[in-house]
C-alpha positions as CSV (number, residue, x, y, z in Angstrom):
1,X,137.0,118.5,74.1
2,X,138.1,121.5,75.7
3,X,141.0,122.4,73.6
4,X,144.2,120.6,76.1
5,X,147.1,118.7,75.5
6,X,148.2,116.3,77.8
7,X,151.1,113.3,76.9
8,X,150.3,109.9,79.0
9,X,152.3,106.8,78.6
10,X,150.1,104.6,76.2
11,X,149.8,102.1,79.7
12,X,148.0,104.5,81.5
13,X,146.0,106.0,78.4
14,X,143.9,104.0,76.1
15,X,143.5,106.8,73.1
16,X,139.9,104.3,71.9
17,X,138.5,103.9,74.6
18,X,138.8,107.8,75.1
19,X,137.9,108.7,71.8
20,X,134.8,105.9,72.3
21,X,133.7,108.5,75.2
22,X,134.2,111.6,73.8
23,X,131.5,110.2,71.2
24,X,128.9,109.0,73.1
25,X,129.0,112.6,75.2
26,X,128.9,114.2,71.9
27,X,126.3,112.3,70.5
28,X,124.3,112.6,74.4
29,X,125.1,116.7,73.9
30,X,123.5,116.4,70.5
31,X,120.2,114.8,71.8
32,X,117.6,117.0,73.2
33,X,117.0,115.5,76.6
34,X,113.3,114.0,76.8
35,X,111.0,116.0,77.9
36,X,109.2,115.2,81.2
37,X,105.1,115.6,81.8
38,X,104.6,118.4,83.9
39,X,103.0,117.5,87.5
40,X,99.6,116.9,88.0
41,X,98.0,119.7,89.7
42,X,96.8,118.6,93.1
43,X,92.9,117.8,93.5
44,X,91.2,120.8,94.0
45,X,89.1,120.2,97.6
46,X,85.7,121.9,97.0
47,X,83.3,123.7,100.1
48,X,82.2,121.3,101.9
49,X,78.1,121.1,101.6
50,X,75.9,123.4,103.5
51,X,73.6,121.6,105.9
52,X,70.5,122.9,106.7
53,X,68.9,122.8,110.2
């Protein structure tokens, strides 16, 4: 993906199972990532009641 050249002995290298990866990180790259809920705003704590004597 970025562009190199590099010559491994076919033992070491297995050119489908690379080119099997290099899909599925296009095909992730493609996909917008999901979008998450944003957080819940924490309770808001009212005044507490006014007693009167």
């Amino acid at each position: 993906m970025a562009g190199y050249t590099v010559n491994c002995d076919p033992e070491v290298f297995d050119e489908a199972l690379y080119q099997q990866a290099v899909h599925r990180l296009q095909a992730r790259a493609a996909r917008p990532a999901p979008q998450q809920p944003a957080p819940a705003s924490p309770p808001s704590h009212s005044a507490p009641a006014r007693r009167t004597p």
